[in-house]
N, C-alpha and C positions, 0 to 999 in steps of 0.2 A: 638357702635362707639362713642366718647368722643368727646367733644368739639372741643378739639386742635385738634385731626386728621380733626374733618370737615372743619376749620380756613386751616391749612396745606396743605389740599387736594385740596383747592379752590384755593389756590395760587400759587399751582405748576407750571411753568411755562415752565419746562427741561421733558420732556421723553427722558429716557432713560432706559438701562440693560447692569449691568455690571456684568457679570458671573464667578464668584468664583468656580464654580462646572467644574466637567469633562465630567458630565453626562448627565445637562440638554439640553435637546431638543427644549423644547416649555416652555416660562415664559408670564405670562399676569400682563400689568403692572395694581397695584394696586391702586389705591385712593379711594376717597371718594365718594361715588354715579356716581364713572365712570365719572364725568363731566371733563371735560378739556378747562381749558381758553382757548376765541380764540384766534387765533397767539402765542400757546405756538410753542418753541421749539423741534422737532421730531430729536434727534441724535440716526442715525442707525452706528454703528461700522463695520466693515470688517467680512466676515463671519456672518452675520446679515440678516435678513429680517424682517421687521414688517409689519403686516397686520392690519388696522381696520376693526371689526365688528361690525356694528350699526343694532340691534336689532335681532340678530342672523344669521343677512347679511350680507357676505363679504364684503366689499367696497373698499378703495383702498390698493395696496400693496408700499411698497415703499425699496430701496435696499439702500445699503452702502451709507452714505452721512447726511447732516444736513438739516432740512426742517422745515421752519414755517408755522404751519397750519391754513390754512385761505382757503378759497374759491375757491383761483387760484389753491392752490395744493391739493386740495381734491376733482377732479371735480365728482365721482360716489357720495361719501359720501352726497358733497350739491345738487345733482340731488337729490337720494333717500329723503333728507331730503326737499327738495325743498326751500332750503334755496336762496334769494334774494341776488345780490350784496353787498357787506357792513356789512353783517351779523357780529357783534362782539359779541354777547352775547357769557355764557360759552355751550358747548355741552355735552350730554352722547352719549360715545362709547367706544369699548375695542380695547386696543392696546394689540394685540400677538407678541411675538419677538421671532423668530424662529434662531437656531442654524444650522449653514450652513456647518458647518466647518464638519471635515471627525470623526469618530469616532469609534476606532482602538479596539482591541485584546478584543473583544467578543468574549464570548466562545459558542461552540454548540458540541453538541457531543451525541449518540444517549444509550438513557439509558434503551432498551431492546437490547439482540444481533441479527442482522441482519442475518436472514435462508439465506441461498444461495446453490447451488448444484456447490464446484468446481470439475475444470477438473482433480485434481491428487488426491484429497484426498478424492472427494463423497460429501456427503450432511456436511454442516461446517457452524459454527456461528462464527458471527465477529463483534466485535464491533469498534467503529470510533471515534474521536475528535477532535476538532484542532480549527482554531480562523478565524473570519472576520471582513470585516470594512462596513461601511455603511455612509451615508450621503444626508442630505433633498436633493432634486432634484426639487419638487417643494411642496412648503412649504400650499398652499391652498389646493391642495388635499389630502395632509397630516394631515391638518386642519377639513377639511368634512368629510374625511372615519376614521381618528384614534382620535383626541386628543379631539375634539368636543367640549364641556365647560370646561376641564381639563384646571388650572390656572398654572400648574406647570407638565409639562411630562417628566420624563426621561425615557433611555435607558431600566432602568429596566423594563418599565411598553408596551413594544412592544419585548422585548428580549424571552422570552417564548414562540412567536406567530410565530417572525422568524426564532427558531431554530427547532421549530417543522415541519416549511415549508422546510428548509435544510436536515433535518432527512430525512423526506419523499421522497426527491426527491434526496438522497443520497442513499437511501436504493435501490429504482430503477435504478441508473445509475448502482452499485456494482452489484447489481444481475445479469444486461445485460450484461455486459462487457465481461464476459467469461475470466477475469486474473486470474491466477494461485495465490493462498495465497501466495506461495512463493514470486512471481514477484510484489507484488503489493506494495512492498518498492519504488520499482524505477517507480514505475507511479502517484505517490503521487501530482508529478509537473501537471501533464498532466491532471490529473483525477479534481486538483483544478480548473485549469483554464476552464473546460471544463463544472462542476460545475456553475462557475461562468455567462459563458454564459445562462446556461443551465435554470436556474432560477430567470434570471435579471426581466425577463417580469414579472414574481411573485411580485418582490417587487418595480416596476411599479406601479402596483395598487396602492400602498401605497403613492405614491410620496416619496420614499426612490430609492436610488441608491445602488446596492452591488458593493464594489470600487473593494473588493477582498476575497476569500476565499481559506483560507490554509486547508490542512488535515496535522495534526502531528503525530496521529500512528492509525493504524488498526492493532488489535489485536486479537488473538486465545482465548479461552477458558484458564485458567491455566491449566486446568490437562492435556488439548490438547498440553500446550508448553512445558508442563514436558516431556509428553510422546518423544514430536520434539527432545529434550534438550538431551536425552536420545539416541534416536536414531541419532543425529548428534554426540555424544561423540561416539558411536559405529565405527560410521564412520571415526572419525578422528582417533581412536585406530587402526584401521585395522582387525588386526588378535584377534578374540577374546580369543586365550589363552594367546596371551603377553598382553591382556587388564586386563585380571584375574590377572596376576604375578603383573601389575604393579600398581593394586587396591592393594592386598595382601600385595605388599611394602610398598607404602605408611600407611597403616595401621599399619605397624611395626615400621616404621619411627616414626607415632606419639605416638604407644607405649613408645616407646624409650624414647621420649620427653616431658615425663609427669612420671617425679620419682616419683611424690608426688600422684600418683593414688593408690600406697597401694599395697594390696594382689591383689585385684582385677583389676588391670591395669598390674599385672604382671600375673594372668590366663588369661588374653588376650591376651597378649606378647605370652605365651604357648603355647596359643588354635591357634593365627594362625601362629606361629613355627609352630607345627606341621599339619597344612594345607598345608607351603610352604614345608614341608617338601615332604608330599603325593604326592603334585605338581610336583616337581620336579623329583622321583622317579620315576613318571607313565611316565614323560616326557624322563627320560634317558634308560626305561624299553621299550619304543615305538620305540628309536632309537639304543638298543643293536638289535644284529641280532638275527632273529629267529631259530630255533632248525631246522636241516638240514631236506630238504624230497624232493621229485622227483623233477626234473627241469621242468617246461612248455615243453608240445608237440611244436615239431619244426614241424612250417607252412610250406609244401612244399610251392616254389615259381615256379606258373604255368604263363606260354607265351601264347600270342596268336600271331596266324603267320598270316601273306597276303599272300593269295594263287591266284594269278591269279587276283588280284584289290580284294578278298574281305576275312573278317578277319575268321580265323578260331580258334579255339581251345576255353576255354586252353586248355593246352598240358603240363600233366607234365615233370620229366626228361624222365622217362621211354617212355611215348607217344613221347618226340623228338626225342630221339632215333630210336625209331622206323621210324618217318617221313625223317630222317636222311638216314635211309637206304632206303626208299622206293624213295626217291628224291626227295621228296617234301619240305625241308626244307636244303635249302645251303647256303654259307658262306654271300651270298647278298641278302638274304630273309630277310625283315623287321619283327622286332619282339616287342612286348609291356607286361610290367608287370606292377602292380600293383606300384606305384612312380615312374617311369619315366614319363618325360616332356612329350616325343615324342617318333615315332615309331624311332627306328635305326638295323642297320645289324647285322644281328646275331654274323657276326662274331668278332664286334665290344664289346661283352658283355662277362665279364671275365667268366661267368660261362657258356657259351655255346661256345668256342670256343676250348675247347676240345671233342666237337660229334663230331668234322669234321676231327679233327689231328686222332682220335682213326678209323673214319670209310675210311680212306685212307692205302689204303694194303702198308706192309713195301717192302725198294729195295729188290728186287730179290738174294740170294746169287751168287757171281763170279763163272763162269763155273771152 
């Protein structure tokens, strides 16, 4: 340390921090042997806290506003130091100036993929990412458990510790949840904020606040999305022989559209020409008619009758027939086949209303 800085540092008589960065968290203001004139000037700025520490003991804190320090406004500091009324000589101690304000789109994201067992596809890896914000909540505990003699702290230097703590308690929430891979687009909102509750008391400890945490995509395996990609094209084809015709087209189409491919873009032009040709043959060869041969055995259609409240048969023609003559089956005996709703009268059914006209003897001839 040179001259002039120890001349300069003695006659400071402004504290202050004025923050150019995005990132700092914790800045300790600098001089010379720490000493600070008495009744200098203390300007705390908005989103500000400064703390003195006198001899590796907090002392007092002080928020948003201008203060000169003397006696009255420092009552822990001249306690610990047992400093007398009127004290003006200069003091050592360190002024910390803490960053209050919120501090946005950190990223975290978890860089093995997460095992999990879902309910439609079995055992599946997932991986996560997406951004949160954070902000001091109370700057002295933030002071004791993270930044400790550190003169200058940012984000980066607590960013690795919080996202390792979000991983962690990310990987747990996704394994319990029991959401389907597919469904977990739309619970993105739900799964953040729940998140968010879920791991405040975590960063508690720290005297940090989680303001908020997004998830912006949970993702498959690539060869898992291929294989997805793949089978949702299927799906949205339909039929998979107009999905074959209409790969097979397209592939002619870009034949077509590429003169300059040579011999060789016209043997492929050829090679599936003649694919679509086979296609289509087997296709018009599936739908000519076949070579004539016996017709299907015709299924007799057999009844069952109610005989006295309870169901008897089947009975084919020949058995009704015969029940026909015996008398057990007449024109208001309820009957049932195979597709019909309900039972109804025989004589009500086109094919059984001639047993009854054929078993009625014809008129008598005129004497």
């Amino acid at each position: 340390m040179g001259l002039w800085d120890k001349l300069t540092g003695e006659f400071v008589d402004v504290i202050e921090w004025l923050d150019n960065s995005n990132d700092t968290m914790v800045y300790r203001f600098e001089r010379y042997g720490n000493e600070i004139k008495y009744g200098a000037m203390l300007t705390v700025r908005e989103t500000q806290v400064a703390v003195l520490v006198n001899e590796g003991e907090i002392a007092d804190v002080f928020g948003p506003g201008m203060y000169q320090l003397e006696t009255a406004n420092m009552p822990i500091l001249s306690t610990l130091q047992s400093w007398p009324y009127g004290f003006e000589s200069p003091f050592k101690t360190e002024v910390y100036f803490f960053n209050t304000k919120r501090f946005t789109d950190l990223k975290w994201g978890t860089k093995n993929p997460i095992m999990l067992r879902d309910p439609e596809f079995g055992p599946m890896r997932l991986r996560a990412f997406g951004t949160y914000s954070i902000r001091l909540s109370d700057p002295v505990k933030f002071l004791t458990e993270i930044v400790g003699t550190d003169g200058h702290f940012t984000t980066d230097d607590i960013t690795d510790q919080l996202r390792n703590l979000i991983v962690s308690r990310f990987a747990s929430v996704l394994g319990t949840s029991n959401i389907a891979a597919l469904d977990l687009a739309g619970n993105y909102e739900n799964l953040g904020t729940f998140m968010t509750q879920r791991i405040g008391s975590d960063f508690d400890v720290y005297g940090l606040e989680l303001s908020q945490l997004l998830i912006e995509n949970i993702s498959m395996p690539k060869n898992v999305e291929e294989v997805l990609d793949r089978r949702t094209s299927v799906a949205v084809a339909g039929d998979l022989n107009d999905y074959a015709k209409f790969q097979a087209a397209e592939a002619m189409r870009s034949a077509a559209s590429n003169p300059g491919g040579g011999t060789a873009s016209a043997g492929v032009g050829m090679g599936i020409g003649v694919a679509m040709a086979q296609q289509m043959g087997t296709m018009f060869s599936n739908q000519a008619p076949t070579e004539a041969g016996p017709p299907p055995i015709h299924q007799e259609v057999k009844f069952y009758v109610a005989l006295d409240g309870q169901q008897t048969g089947p009975f084919g023609m020949e058995a009704l027939k015969n029940e026909v003559a015996a008398g057990h089956l007449k024109p208001s005996s309820l009957v049932w086949c195979k597709g019909m709703g309900n039972w109804a009268q025989a004589s009500s059914i086109a094919g059984l209303a001639g047993l009854f006209e054929e078993s009625a003897p014809p008129p008598l001839p005129p004497q």
